[in-house]
C-alpha positions as CSV (number, residue, x, y, z in Angstrom):
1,X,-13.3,-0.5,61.7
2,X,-11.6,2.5,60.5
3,X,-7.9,1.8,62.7
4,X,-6.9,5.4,61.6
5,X,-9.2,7.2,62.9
6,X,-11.1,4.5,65.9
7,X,-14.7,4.5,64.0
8,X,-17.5,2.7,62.8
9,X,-20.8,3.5,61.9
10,X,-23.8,0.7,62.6
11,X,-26.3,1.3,59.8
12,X,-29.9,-0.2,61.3
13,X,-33.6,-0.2,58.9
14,X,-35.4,2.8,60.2
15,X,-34.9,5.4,62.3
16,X,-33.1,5.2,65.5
17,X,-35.0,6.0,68.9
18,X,-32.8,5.2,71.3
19,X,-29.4,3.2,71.8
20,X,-27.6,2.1,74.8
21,X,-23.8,0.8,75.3
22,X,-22.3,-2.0,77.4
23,X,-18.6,-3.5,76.7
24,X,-18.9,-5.7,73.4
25,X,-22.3,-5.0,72.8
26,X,-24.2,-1.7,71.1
27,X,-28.2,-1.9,71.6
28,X,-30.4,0.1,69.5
29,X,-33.6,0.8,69.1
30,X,-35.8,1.1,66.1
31,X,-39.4,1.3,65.2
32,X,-41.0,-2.0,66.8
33,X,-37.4,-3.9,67.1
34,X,-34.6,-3.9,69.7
35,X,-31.2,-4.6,67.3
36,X,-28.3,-6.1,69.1
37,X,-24.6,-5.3,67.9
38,X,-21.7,-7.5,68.6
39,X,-18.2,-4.9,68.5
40,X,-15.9,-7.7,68.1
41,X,-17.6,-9.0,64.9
42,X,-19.2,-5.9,63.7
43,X,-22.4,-7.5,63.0
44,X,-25.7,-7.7,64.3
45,X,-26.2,-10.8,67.1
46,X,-29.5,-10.3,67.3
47,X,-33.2,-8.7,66.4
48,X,-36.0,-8.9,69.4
49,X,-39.4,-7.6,68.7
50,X,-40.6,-5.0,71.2
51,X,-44.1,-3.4,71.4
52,X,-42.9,-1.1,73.9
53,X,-42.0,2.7,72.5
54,X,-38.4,2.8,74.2
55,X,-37.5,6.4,74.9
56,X,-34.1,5.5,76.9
57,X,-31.6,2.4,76.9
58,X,-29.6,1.9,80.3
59,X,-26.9,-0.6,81.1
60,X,-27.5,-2.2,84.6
61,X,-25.0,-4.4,85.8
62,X,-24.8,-6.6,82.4
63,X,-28.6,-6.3,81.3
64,X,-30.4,-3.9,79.5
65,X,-33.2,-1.8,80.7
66,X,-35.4,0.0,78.2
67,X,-37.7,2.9,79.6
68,X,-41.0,4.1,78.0
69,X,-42.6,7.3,79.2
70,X,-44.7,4.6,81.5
71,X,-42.7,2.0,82.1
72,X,-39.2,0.1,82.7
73,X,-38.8,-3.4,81.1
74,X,-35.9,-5.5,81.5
75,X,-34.3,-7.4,78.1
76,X,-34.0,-11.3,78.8
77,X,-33.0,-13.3,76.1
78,X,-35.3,-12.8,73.2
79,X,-38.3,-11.1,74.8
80,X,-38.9,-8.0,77.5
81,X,-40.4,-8.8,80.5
82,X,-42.3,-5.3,82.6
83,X,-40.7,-4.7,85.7
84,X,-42.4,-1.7,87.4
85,X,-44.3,1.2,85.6
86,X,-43.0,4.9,85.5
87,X,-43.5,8.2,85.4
88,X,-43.3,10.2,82.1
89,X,-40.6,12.6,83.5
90,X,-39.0,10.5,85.8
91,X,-35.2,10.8,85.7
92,X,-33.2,7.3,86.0
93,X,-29.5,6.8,87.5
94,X,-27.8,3.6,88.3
95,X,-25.8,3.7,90.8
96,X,-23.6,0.4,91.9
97,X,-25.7,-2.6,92.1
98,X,-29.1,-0.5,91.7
99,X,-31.8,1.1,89.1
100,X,-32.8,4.3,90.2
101,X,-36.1,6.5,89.1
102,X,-36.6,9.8,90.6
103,X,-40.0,11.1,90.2
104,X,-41.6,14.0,91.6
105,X,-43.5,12.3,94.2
106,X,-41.0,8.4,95.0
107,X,-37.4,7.4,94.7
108,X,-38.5,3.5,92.9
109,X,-35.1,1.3,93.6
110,X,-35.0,-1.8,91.3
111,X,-32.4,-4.8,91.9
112,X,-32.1,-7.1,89.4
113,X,-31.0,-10.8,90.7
114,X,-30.5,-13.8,88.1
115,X,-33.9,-15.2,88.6
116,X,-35.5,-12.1,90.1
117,X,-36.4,-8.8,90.4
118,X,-37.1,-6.5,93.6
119,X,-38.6,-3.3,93.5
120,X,-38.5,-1.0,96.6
121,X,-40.0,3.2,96.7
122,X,-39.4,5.4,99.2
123,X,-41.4,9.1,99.5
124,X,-39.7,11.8,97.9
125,X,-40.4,15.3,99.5
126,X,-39.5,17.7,97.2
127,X,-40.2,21.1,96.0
128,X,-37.6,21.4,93.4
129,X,-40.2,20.1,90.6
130,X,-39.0,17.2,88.4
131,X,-36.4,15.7,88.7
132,X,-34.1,16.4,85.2
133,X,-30.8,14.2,85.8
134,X,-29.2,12.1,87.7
135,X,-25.6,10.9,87.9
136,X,-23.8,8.3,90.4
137,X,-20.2,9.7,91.1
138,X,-17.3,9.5,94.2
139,X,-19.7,7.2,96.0
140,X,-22.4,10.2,95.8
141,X,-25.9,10.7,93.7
142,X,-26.0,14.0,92.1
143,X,-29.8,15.4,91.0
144,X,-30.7,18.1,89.4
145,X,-34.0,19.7,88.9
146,X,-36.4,21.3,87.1
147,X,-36.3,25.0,89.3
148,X,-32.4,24.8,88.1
149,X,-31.1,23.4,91.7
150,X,-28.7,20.6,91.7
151,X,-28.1,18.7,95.0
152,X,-25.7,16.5,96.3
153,X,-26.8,12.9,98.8
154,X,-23.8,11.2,100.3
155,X,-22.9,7.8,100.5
156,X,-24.8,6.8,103.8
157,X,-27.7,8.3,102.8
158,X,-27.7,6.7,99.8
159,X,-27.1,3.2,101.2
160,X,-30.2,3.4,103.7
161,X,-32.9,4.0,100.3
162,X,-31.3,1.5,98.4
163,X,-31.1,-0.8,101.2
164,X,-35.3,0.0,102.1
165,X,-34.4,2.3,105.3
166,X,-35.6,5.1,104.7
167,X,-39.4,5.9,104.8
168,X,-38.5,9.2,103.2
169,X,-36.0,11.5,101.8
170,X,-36.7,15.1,102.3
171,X,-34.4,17.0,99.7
172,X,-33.9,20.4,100.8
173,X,-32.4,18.6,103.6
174,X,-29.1,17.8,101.5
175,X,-27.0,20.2,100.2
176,X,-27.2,22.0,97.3
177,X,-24.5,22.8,95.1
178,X,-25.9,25.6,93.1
179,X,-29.2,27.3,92.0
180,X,-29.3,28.2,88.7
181,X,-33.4,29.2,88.1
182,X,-33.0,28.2,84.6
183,X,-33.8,24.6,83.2
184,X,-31.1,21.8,83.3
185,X,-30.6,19.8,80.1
186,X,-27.9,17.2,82.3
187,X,-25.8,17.3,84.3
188,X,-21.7,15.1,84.3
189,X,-19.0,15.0,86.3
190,X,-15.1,15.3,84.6
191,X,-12.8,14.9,87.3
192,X,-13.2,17.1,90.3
193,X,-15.8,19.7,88.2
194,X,-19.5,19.2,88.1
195,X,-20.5,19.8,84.2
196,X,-24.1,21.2,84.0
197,X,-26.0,22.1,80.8
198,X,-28.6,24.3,80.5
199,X,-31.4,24.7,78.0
200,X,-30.6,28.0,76.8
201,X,-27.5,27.5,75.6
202,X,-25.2,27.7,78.4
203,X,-22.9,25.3,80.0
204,X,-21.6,25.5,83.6
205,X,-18.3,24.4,85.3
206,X,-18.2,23.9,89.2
207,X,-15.0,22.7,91.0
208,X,-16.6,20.4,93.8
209,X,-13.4,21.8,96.0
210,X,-13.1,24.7,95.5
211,X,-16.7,25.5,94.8
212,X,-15.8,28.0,92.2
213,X,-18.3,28.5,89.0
214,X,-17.6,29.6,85.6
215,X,-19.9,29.2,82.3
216,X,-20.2,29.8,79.0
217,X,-22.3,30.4,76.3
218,X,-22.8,29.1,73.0
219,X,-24.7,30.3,69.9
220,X,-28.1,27.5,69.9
221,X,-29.9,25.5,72.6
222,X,-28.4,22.0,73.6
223,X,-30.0,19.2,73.4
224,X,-28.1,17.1,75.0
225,X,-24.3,16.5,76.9
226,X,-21.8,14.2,77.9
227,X,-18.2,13.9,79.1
228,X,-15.6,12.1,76.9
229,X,-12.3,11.7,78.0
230,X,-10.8,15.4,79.2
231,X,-13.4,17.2,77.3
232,X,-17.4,18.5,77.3
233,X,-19.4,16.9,74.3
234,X,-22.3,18.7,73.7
235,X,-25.3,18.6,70.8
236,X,-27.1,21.4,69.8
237,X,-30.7,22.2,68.4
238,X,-28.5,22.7,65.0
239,X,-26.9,19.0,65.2
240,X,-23.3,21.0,66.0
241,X,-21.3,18.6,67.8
242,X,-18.7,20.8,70.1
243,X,-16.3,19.9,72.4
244,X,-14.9,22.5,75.0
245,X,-11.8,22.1,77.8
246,X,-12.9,21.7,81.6
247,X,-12.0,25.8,81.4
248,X,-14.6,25.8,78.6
249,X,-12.7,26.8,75.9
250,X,-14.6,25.5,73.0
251,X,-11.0,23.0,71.1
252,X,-13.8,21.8,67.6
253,X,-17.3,22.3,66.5
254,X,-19.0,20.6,63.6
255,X,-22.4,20.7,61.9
256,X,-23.0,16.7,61.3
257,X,-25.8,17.6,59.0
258,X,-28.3,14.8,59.9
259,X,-30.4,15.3,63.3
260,X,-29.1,13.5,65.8
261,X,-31.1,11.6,68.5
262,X,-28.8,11.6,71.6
263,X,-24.9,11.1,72.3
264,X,-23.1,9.3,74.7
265,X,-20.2,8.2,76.5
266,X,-18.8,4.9,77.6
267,X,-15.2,4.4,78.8
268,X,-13.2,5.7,75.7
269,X,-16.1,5.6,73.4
270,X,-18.1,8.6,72.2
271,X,-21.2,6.8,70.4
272,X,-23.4,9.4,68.6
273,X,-26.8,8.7,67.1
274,X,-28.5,10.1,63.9
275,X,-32.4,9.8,63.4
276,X,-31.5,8.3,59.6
277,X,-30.9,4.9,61.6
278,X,-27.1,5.3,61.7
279,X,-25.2,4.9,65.1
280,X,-21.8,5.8,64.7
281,X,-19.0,5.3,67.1
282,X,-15.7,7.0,67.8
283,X,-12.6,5.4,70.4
284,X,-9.5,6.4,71.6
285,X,-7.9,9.7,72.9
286,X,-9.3,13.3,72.7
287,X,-8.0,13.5,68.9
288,X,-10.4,10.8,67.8
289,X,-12.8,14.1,67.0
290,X,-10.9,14.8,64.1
291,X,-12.6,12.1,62.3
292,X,-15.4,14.4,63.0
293,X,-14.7,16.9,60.5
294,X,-16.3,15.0,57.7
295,X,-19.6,16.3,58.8
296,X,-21.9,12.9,57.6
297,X,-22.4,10.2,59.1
298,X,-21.1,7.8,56.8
């Protein structure tokens, strides 16, 4: 590991279609093979076939979960086993001790005991469209969806579907925390401020107090978007990299060259990964970006 700068880059055969993070371990996908990465050693613990075309990699509560556009498998040991099957579109969330996929027509709840699994739905009644993200936060589940509203479900509420109370959750019913009639990309939360990305370029800040907006815009469409420490990471269509303020004031911007598949955040981590089959990570403080600036993954 790069100590000067708090990288590494995890080089994998073939292209990368998906990755996931959990403490000491990186998961990433390839063509046909799930590839294990032990941090601490910097090597690879372990290869696992998989016939399954993994879209998504989720960490929930110690265990992977991969998600195909039609299903949600579970990694245990050296095989996956299917838990439940999926809409394409559905959005997933986990939130405390639970799996969550919103769909467009069922909330599916998935708890994952050491010898078993439960899987519990619950009607949705929506006419918001799909469901785009989801993100657990202050004891709250934030959704966005596909008409560009983003809504809020407190705590109790929340308790009752996971716990298999509630016959059905009726969405316009909670509140909603801003309609934007443009598509949502994701949607984060840094502090206090709800982060939403849109699809054509634009990226909002809302102060869940104050309830105050403000956006920006930026030159291509994003891809994709996370939080990282104090700042907004976000990926464009161009495979910039750029990193803006909660006031979104853009600090660095960089072209990495190679297309990138998706980024992502956990704890002090920023973990970004290229379609060439590199992964490459980046920890510590907001400066760690400067190690950015060499533009290749390497």
């Amino acid at each position: 590991m790069n100590r000067r700068h708090g990288s590494f880059t995890y080089r994998n055969e073939g292209s990368v279609q998906a990755f996931g993070s959990k403490e000491n371990t990186l998961l990433v996908v390839t063509p046909g093979k799930l590839v294990e990465w032990d941090r601490t050693r910097r090597r690879v613990a372990k290869e696992v076939p998989v016939d399954m075309e993994v879209t998504d990699v989720k960490d929930f509560n110690g265990r992977w979960v991969l998600l195909s556009k039609s299903s949600v498998g579970l990694l245990s040991g050296s095989k996956v086993e299917e838990v439940t099957t999926k809409g394409s579109l559905d959005a997933s969330v986990v939130y405390r001790d639970r799996f969550l996929l919103v769909g467009d027509k069922e909330i599916t709840v998935i708890a994952a005991m050491e010898e078993s699994v439960e899987v519990r739905r619950t009607r949705l009644a929506s006419d918001n469209g799909v469901c785009t993200c989801g993100v657990a936060a202050m004891n709250k589940l934030f959704l966005s969806f596909e008409n560009g509203k983003v809504f809020v479900v407190e705590e109790p509420k929340v308790t009752e579907i996971l716990a298999g109370r509630a016959s059905e959750m009726r969405m316009d019913e909670f509140q909603c925390l801003i309609f934007l009639k443009e598509p949502i990309v994701s949607i984060n939360l840094l502090g206090d401020v709800l982060v939403v990305s849109l699809f054509n370029k634009k990226v909002l800040a809302l102060s869940l107090e104050t309830k105050e907006a403000s956006f920006t815009e930026l030159l291509y469409d994003i891809k994709a978007s996370t939080t990282w420490n104090n700042l907004i990471v976000v990926c464009d269509s161009r495979n910039n990299v750029i990193f803006l303020t909660q006031g979104l004031e853009v600090t660095y911007g960089n072209c990495l060259k190679e297309e990138i598949c998706n980024i992502l955040t956990d704890g002090p981590r920023l973990i970004i990964g290229f379609k060439v089959g590199v992964v490459k990570e980046y920890e510590g403080d907001d400066g760690a970006w400067a190690e950015l600036a060499c533009g290749v993954p390497g």
